[in-house]
Biotite code that builds the C-alpha atoms (Angstrom):
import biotite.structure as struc

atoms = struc.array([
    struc.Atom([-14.324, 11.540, -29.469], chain_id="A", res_id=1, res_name="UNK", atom_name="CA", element="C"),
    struc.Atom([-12.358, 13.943, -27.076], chain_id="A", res_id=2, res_name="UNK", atom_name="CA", element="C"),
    struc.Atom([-11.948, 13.844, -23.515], chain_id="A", res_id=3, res_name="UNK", atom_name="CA", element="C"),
    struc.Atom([-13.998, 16.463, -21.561], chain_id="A", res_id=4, res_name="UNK", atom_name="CA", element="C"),
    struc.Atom([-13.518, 17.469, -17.935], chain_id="A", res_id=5, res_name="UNK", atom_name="CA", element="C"),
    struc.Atom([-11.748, 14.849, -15.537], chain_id="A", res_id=6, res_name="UNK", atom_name="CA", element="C"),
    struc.Atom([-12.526, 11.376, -17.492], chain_id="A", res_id=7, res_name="UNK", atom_name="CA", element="C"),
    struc.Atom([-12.519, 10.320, -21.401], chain_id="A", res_id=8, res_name="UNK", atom_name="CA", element="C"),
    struc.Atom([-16.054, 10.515, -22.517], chain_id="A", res_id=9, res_name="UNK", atom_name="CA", element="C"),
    struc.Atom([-16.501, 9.320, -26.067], chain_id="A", res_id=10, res_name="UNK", atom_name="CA", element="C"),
    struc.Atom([-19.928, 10.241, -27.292], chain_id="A", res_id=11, res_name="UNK", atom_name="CA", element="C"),
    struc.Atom([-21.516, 9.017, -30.326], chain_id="A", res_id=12, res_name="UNK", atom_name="CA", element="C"),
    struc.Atom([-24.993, 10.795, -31.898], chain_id="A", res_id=13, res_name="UNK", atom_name="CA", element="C"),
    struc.Atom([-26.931, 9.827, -34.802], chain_id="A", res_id=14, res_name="UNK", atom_name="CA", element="C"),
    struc.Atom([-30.371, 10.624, -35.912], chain_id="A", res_id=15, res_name="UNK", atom_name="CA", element="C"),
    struc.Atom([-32.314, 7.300, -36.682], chain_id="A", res_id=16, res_name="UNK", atom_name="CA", element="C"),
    struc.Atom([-35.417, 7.319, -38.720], chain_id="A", res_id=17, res_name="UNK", atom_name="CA", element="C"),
    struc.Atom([-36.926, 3.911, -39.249], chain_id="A", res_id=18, res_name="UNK", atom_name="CA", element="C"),
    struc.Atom([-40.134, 3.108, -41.798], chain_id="A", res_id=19, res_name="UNK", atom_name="CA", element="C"),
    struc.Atom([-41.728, -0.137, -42.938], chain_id="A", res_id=20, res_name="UNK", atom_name="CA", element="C"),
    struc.Atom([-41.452, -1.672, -46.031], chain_id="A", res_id=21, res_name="UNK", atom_name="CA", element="C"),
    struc.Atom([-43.886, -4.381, -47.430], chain_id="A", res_id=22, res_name="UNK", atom_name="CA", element="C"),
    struc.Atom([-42.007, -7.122, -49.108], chain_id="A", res_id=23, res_name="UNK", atom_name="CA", element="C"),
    struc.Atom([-42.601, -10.464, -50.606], chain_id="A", res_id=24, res_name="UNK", atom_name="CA", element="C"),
    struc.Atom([-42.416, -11.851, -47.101], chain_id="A", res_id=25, res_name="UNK", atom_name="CA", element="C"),
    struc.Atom([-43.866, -9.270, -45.181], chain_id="A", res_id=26, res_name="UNK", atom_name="CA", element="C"),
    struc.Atom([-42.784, -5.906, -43.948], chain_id="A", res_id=27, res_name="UNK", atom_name="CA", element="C"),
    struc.Atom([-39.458, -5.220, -43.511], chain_id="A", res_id=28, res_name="UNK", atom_name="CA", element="C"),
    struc.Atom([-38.008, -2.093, -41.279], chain_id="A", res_id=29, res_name="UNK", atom_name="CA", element="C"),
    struc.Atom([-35.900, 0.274, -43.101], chain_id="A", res_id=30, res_name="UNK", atom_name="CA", element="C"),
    struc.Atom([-33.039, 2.593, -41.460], chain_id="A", res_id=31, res_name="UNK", atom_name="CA", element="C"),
    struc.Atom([-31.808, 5.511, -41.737], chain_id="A", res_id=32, res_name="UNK", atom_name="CA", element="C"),
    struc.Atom([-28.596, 7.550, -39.660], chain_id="A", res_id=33, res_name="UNK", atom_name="CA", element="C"),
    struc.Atom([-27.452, 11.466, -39.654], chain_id="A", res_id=34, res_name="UNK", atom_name="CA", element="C"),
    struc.Atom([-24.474, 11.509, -37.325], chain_id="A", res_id=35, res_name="UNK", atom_name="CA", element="C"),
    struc.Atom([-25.168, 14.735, -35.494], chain_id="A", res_id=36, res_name="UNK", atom_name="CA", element="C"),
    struc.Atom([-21.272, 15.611, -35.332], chain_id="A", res_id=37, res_name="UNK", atom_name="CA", element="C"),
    struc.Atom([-20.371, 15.225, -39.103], chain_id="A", res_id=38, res_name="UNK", atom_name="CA", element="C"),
    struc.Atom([-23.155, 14.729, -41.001], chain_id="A", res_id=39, res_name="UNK", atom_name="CA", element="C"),
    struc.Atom([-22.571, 10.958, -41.907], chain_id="A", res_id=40, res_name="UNK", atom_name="CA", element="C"),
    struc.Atom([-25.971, 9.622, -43.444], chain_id="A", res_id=41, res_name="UNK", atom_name="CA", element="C"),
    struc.Atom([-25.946, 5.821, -44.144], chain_id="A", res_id=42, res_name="UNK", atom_name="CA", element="C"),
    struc.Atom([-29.230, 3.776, -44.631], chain_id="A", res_id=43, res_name="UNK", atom_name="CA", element="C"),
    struc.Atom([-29.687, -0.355, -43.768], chain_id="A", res_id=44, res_name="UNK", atom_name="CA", element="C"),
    struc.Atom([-31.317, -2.769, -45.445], chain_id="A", res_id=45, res_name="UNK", atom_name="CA", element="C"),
    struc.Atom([-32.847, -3.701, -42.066], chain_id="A", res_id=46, res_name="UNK", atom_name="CA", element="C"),
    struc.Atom([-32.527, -3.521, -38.453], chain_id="A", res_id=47, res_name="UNK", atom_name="CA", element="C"),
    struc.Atom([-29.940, -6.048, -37.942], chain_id="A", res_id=48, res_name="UNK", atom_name="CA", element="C"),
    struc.Atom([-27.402, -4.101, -40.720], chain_id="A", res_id=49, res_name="UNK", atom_name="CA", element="C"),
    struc.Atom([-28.490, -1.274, -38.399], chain_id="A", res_id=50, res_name="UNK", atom_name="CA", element="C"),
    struc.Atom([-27.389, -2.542, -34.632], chain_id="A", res_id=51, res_name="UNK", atom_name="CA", element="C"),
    struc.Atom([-24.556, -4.045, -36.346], chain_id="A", res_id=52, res_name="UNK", atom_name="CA", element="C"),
    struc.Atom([-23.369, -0.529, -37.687], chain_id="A", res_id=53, res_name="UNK", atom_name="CA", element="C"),
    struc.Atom([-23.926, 1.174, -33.951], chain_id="A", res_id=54, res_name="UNK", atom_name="CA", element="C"),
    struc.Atom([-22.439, -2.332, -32.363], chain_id="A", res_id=55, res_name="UNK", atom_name="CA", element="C"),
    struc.Atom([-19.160, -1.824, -34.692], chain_id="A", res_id=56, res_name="UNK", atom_name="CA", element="C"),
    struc.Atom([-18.482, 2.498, -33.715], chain_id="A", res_id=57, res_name="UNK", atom_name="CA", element="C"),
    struc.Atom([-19.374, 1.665, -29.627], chain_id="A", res_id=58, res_name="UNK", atom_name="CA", element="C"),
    struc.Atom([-16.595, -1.503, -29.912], chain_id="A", res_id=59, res_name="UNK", atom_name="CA", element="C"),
    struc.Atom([-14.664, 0.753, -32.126], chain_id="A", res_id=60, res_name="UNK", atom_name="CA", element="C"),
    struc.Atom([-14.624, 3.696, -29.663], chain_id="A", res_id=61, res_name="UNK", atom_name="CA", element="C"),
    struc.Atom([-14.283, 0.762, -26.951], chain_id="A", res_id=62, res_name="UNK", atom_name="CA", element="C"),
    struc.Atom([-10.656, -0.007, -28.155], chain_id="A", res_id=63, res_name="UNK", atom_name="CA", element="C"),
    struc.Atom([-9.649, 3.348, -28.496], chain_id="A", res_id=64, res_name="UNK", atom_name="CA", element="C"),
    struc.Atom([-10.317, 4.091, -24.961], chain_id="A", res_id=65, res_name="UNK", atom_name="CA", element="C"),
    struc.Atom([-8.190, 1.238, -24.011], chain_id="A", res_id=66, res_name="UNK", atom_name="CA", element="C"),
    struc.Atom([-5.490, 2.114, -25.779], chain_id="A", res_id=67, res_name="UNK", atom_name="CA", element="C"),
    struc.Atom([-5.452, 5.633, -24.499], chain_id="A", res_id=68, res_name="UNK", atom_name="CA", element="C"),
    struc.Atom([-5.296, 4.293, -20.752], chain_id="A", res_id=69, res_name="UNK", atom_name="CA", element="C"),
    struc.Atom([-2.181, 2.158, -21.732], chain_id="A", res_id=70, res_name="UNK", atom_name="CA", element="C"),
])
């Protein structure tokens, strides 16, 4: 995160590749993330695990901007 020009801009960049799975109870989408400023590869068991990686960094970068205002 850095602060570009006249406001703090956080920006956060992944690759995300997705592919199905077939499963006991039907097909399941896989996950996959390349962060596209340092290289961080994770992979989810699912989609959920997925948004609730992205929904953790944005509230994570969320805080920090408040507490560089204060």
């Amino acid at each position: 995160m850095g602060n570009e020009g006249r406001g703090l801009s956080p920006r956060l960049a992944y690759l995300v590749r997705c592919w199905p799975v077939e499963t006991e109870e039907g097909f399941v989408w896989r996950a996959a993330i390349e962060g596209a400023y340092d290289a961080e590869r994770r992979r989810f068991a699912d989609l959920n695990a997925l948004f609730a990686f992205l929904k953790e960094r944005t509230e994570a970068c969320s805080t920090e901007l408040t507490q560089e205002r204060e």
